[in-house]
C-alpha positions as CSV (number, residue, x, y, z in Angstrom):
1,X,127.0,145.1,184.3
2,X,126.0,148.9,184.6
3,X,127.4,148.8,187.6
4,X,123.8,150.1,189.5
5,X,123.3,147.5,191.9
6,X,125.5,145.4,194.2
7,X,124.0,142.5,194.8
8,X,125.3,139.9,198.0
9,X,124.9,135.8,198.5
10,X,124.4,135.0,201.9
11,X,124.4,131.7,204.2
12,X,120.4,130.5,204.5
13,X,118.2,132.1,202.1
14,X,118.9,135.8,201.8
15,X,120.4,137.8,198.6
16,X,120.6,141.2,199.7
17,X,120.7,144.7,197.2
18,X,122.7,147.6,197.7
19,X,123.1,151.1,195.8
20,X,126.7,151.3,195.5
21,X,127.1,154.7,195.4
22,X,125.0,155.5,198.1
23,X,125.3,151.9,200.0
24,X,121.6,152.5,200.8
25,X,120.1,149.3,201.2
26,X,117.1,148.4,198.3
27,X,115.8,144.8,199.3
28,X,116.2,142.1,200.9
29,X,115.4,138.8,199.2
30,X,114.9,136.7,202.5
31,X,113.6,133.8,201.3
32,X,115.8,133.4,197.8
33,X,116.0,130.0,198.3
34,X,115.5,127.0,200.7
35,X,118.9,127.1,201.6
36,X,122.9,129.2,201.1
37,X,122.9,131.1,197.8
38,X,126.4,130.5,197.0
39,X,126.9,132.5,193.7
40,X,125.2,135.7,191.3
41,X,125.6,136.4,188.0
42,X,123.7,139.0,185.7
43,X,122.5,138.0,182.1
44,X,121.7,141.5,181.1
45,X,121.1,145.0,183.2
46,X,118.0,143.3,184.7
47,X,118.2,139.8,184.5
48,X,120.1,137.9,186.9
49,X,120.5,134.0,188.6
50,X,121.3,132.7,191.7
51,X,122.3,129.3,192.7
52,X,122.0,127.7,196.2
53,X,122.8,125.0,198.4
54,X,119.3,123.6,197.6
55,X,120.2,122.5,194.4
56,X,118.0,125.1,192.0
57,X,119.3,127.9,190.3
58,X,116.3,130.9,190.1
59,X,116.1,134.1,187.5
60,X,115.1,137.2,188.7
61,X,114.2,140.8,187.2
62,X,115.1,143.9,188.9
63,X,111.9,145.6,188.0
64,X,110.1,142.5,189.7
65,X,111.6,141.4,192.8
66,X,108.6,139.7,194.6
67,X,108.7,136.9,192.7
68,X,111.6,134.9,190.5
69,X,111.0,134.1,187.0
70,X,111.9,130.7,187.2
71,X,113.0,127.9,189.2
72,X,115.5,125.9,187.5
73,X,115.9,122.0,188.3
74,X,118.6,119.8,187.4
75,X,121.4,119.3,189.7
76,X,121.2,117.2,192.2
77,X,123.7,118.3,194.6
78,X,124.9,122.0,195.9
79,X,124.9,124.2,193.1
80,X,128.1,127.1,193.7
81,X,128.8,128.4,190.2
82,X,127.1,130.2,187.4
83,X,128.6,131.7,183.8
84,X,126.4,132.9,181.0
85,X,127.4,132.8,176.6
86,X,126.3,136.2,176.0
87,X,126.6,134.5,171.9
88,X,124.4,131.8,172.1
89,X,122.1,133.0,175.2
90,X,123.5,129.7,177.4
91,X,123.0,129.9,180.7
92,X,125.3,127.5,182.2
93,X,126.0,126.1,185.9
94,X,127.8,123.9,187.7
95,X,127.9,121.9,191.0
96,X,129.2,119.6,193.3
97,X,127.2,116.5,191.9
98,X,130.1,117.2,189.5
99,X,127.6,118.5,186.5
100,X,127.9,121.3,184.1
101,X,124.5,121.9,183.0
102,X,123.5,123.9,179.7
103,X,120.1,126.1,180.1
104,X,118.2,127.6,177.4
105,X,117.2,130.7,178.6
106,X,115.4,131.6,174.9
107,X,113.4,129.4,176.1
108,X,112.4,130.0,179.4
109,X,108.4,129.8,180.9
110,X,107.3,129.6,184.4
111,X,108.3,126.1,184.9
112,X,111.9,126.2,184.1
113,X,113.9,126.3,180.8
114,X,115.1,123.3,178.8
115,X,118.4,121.7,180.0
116,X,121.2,119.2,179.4
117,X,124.2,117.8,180.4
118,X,127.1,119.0,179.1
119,X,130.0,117.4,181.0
120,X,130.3,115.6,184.0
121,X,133.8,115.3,186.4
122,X,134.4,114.1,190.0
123,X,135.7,116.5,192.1
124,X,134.5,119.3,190.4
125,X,134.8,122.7,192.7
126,X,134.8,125.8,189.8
127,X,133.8,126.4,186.3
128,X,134.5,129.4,184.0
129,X,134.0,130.9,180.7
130,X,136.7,132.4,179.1
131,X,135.4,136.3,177.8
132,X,135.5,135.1,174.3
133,X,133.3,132.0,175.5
134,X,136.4,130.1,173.4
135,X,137.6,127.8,176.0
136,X,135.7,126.8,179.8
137,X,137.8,125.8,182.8
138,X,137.2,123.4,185.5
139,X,138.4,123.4,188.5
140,X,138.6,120.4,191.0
141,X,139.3,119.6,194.6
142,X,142.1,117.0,193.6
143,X,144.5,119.8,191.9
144,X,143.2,118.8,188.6
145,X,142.3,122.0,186.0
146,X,140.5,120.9,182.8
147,X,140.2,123.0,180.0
148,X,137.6,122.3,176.9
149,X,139.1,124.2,173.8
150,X,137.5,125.2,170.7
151,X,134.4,125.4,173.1
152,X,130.8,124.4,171.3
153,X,128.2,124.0,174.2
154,X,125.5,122.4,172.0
155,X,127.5,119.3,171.6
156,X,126.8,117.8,175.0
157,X,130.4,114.7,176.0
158,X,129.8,112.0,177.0
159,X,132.3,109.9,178.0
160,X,135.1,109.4,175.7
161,X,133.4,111.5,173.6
162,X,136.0,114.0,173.5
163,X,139.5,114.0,172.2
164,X,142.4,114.0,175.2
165,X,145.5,116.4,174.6
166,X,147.4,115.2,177.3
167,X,147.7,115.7,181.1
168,X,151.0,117.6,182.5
169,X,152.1,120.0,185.0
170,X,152.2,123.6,184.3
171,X,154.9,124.5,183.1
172,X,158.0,127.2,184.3
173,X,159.7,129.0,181.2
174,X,162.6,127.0,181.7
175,X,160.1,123.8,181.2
176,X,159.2,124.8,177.9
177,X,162.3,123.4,176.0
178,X,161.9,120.1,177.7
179,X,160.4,117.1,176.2
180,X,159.9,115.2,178.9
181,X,156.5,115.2,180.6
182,X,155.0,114.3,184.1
183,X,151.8,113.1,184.4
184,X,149.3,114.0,186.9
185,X,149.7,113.1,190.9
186,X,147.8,110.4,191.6
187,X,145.0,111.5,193.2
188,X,142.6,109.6,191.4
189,X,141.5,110.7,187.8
190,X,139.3,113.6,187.2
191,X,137.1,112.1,184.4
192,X,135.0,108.2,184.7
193,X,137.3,106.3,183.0
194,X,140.3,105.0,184.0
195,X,144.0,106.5,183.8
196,X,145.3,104.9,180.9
197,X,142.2,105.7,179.1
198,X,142.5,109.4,180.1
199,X,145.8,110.0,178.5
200,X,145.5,107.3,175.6
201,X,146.3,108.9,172.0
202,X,143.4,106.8,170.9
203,X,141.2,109.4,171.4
204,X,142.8,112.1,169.2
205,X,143.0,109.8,166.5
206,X,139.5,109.2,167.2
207,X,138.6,112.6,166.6
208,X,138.0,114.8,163.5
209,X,140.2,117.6,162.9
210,X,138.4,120.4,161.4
211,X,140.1,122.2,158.9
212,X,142.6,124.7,160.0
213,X,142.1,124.3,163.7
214,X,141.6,121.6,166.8
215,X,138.8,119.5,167.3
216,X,135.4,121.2,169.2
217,X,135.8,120.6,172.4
218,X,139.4,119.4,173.0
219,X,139.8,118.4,176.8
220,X,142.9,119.7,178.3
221,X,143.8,117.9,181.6
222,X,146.5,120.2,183.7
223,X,148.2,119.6,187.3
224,X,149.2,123.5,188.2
225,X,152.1,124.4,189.7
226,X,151.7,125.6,193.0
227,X,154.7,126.9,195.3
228,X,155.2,124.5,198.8
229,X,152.8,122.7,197.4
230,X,154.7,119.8,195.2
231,X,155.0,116.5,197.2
232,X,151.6,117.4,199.5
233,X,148.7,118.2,197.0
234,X,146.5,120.8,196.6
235,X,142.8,121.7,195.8
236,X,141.9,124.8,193.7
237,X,139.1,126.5,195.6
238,X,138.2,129.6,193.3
239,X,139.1,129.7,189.8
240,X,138.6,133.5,187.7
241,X,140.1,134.6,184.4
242,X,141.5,137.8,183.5
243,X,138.9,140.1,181.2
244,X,141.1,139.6,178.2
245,X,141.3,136.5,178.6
246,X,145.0,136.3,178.6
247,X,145.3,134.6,181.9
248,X,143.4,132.2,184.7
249,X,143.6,133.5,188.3
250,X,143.9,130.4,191.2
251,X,143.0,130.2,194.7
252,X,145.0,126.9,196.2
253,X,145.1,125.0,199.5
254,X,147.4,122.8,200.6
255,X,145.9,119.3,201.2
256,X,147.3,119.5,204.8
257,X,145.0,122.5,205.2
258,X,148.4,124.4,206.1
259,X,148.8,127.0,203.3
260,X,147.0,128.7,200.8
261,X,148.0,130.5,197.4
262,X,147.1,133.1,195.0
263,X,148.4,132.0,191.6
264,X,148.7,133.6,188.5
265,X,148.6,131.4,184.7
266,X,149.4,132.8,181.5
267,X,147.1,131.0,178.0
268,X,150.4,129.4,176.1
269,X,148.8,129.2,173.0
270,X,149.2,127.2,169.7
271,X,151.3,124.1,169.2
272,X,154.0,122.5,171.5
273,X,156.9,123.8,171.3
274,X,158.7,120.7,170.3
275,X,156.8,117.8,168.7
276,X,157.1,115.6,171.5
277,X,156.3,117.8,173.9
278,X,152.5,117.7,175.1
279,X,150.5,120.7,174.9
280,X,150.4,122.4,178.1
281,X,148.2,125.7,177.8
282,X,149.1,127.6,180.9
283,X,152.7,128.9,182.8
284,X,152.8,130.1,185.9
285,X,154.2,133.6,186.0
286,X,153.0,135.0,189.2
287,X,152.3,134.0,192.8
288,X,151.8,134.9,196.2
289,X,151.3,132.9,199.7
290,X,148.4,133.8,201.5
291,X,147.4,134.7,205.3
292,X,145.7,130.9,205.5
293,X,143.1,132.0,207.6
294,X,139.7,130.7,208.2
295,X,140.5,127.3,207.1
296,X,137.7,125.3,205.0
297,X,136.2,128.6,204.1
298,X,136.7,129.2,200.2
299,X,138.1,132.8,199.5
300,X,136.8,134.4,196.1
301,X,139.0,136.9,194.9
302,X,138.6,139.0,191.5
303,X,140.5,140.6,188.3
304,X,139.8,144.5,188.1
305,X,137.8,145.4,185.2
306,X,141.0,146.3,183.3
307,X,142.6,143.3,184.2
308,X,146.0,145.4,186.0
309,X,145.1,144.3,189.4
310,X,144.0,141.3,191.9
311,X,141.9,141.8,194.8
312,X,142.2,139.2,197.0
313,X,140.7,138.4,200.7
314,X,143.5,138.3,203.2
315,X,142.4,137.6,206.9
316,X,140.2,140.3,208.0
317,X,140.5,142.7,204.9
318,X,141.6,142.6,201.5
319,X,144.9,142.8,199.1
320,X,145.3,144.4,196.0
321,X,147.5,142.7,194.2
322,X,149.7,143.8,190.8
323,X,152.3,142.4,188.7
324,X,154.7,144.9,189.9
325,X,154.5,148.2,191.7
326,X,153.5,150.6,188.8
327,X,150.1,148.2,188.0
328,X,151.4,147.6,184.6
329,X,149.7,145.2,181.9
330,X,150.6,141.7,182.4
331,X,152.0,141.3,179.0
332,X,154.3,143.8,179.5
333,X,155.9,142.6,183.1
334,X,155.9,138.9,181.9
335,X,159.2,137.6,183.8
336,X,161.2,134.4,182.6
337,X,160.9,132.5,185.9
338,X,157.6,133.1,188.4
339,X,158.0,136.3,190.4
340,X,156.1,137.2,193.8
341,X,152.9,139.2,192.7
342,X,153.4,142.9,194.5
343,X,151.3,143.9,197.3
344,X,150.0,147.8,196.0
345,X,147.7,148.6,199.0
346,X,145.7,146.6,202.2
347,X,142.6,147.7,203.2
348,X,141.4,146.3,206.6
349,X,137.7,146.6,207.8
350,X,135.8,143.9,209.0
351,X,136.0,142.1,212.3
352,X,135.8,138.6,210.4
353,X,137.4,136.6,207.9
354,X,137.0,138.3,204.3
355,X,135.2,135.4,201.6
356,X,134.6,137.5,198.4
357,X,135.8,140.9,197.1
358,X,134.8,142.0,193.9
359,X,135.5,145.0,191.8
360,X,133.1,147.5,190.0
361,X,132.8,146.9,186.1
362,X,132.8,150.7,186.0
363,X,134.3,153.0,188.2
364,X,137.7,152.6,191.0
365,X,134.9,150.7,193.5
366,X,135.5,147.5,195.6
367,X,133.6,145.6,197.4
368,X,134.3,143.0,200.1
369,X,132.4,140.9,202.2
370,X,132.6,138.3,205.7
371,X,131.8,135.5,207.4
372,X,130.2,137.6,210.0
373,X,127.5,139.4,207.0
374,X,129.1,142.6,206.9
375,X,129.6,144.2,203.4
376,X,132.2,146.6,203.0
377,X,132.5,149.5,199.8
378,X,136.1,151.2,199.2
379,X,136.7,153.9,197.0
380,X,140.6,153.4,196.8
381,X,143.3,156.5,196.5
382,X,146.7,155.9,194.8
């Protein structure tokens, strides 16, 4: 968060350190884990996780880098996210055994913290915290994106414990005065339970309405709209929200394997806009087709700390990305139909395919790293 290390996931066991402003290298963690560390997030200035391929998640202190704090066990597949509740202290991770697992880390010892369940999905690829901690979002391989409203993580849902709002396609502006709805394709539902279970009004009458607002925990089930991508499918492979949290940030492949997108959401809040419309939260405003290459490979691409531009990993370097030429705020470009996000700059330096970019919290600093292990810093000039 201070912006004083750079730290890097790599493929077998390694998390590597870097100054950023000197890109001296500090440590090499070589044996992290017993297998790919897929994903890092700091708690604090000194506390940070990792999460790996062999199922763990492990804490580490900058000021003690021999050895981890803990090793946490739970999942029982490969473990590729990680988001932390700066409010309540949560640590909480997901994997593709399809779990989102809530950690105490108050109350943390040597042998692990005290977990649970909190929601479980097939399919599941991504999971994010909004910056409010209000709302999570779940991506899946099957095109599916679930949102949990009115977010309270120490109520773990079962199933059916939750009340539905509906599923629907994302909607274009000129959607928003229709009241008809389509379901999601059918590519097998996201949840256990069955389809007419998923989208029966059973559930909200089920559940208690608090007083002035939606129930905790309100499950959101959306089909995004992709370009190219309507009759074919598509998975959602990285899934990041803006840091005001006005807007969610998609990476999607075709299911053909054939194209890939960068798409752009904006948070619809508040009622439908007619009564028999069902609530659809998000409208695609922005998008842009991507170079496609390196197929299979996920590509992680990033907000900047002020939420104006997208970096985003195109072939063998990087794009940054804006809502139109000047970098403006996205509420303030919002078109009425979904435009072509504007290319500002390219920046081209590796010999491989580009996975992950990432901006610095702090200063005009971007980092970018491939399949081949290099790490590249850029200090970009406008």
């Amino acid at each position: 968060p201070c912006r004083s290390v750079l730290t890097v996931a790599c493929e077998q066991t390694e998390v590597l350190l870097f100054d950023p402003i000197s890109s001296k290298h500090i440590k090499t963690l070589s044996e992290a884990h017993e297998d790919c560390v897929n994903n890092i997030r700091f708690l604090d200035n000194r506390l940070f996780a990792t999460c790996s391929d062999d199922t763990t998640i492990a804490l580490w202190d900058l000021r003690k880098l021999n050895t981890k704090v803990c090793t946490l066990h739970g999942h029982t597949s490969w473990v590729k996210n990680i988001e932390y509740d700066t409010n309540t202290r949560l640590l909480v991770t997901s994997g593709f055994d399809g779990n989102v697992i809530i950690w105490d880390t108050n109350r943390c010892t040597e042998d692990g913290c005290p977990h649970k369940k909190f929601f479980h999905t097939r399919f599941l690829m991504r999971m994010r915290l909004t910056p409010d901690c209000s709302k999570m979002l779940i991506s899946t391989s099957s095109g599916y994106l679930l949102i949990l409203h009115d977010l309270d993580l120490n109520k773990s849902l079962e199933v059916g414990s939750y009340p539905i709002l509906r599923a629907r396609r994302t909607t274009t502006s000129s959607d928003i005065t229709s009241s008809g709805s389509s379901g999601p394709r059918a590519v097998g539902s996201p949840c256990h339970q069955n389809d007419s279970g998923l989208l029966s009004e059973k559930h909200m009458s089920r559940s208690s309405q608090r007083e002035g607002g939606s129930p905790r925990n309100s499950l959101e089930v959306l089909t995004p709209e992709v370009p190219g991508e309507r009759d074919r499918g598509n998975c959602i492979t990285s899934l990041q929200l803006h840091p005001k949290g006005w807007a969610t940030l998609l990476r999607c492949s075709s299911n053909t394997d054939d194209q890939e997108w960068t798409c752009v959401y904006e948070f619809q809040e508040g009622a439908p806009v007619r009564p028999v419309s069902p609530r659809c939260s998000l409208r695609l405003t922005h998008c842009i087709e991507e170079a496609n290459v390196g197929r299979g490979y996920i590509k992680e691409l990033c907000f900047s700390p002020d939420g104006r531009m997208i970096s985003s990993p195109h072939g063998f370097g990087i794009r940054l990305l804006g809502f139109d030429t000047h970098c403006s705020e996205l509420v303030d470009c919002l078109p009425k139909e979904a435009s072509p996000l504007k290319e500002i700059r390219s920046l081209y330096s590796h010999n491989d395919v580009v996975l992950t970019t990432k901006f610095s919290p702090t200063h005009c600093q971007i980092a970018s790293g491939c399949l081949s292990g290099r790490v590249s810093l850029y200090q970009p000039k406008f």
